[in-house]
C-alpha positions in Angstrom: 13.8 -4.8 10.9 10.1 -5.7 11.3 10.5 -4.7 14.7 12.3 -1.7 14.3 10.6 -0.3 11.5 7.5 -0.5 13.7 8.9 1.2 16.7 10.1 4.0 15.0 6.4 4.8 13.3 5.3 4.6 17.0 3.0 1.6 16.2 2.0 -1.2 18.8 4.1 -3.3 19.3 2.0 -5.4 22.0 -0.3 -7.3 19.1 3.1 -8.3 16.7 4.7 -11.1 15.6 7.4 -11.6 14.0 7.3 -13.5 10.4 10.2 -15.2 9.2 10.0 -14.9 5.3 8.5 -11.7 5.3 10.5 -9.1 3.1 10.2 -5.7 4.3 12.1 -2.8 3.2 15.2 -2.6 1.4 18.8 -3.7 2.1 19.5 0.2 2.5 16.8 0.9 4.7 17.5 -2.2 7.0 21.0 -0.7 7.4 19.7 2.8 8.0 17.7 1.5 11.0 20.0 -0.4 12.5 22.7 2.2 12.4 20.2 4.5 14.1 19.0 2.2 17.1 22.6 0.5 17.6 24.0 2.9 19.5 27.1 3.6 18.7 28.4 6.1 16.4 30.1 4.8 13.4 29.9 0.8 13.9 31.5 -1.7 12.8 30.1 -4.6 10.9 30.8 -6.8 13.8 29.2 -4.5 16.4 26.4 -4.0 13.9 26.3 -8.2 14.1 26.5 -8.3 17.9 23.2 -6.1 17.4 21.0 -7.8 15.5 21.9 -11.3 17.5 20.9 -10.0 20.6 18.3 -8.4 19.3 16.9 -11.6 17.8 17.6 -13.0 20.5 15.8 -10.7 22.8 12.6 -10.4 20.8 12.1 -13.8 20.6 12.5 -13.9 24.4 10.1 -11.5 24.7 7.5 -13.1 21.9 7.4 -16.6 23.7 6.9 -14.8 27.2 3.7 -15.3 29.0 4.0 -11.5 30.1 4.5 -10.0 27.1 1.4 -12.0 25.6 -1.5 -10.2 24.0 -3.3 -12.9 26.3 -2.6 -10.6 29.6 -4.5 -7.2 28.4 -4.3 -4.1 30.1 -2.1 -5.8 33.3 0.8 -5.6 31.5 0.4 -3.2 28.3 3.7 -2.1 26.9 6.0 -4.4 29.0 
């Protein structure tokens, strides 16, 4: 959701962490978001699961990548 949230308000995303503990939002805006950026069109819980796994699991990826580090600057802005 921290993520997400972010994206949509076209904020940069290059200089974020993610903070587990942090309470953001509601339950009902959490579900709003990820029913918007699932892709699919009326999911079910389990796909909505599948989601946020690989999602997780993707951003976390990305977070300990030296690519993706704030470290690099300009070289690799966005990535």
């Amino acid at each position: 959701y921290q993520y997400l949230s972010r994206y949509k308000r076209e904020e940069d995303l290059d200089h974020f962490l993610f903070i587990p503990g942090r309470t953001e939002g509601t339950e009902k805006e959490c579900l709003k978001l990820l029913l918007e950026y699932c892709g699919r069109h009326n999911p079910s819980w389990t796909e909505l699961s599948n989601f946020t796994h690989f999602l997780n699991f993707q951003l976390s990826k990305c977070e300990k990548s030296v690519f993706c580090s704030p470290a690099v600057g300009e070289d690799f802005q966005g990535f």
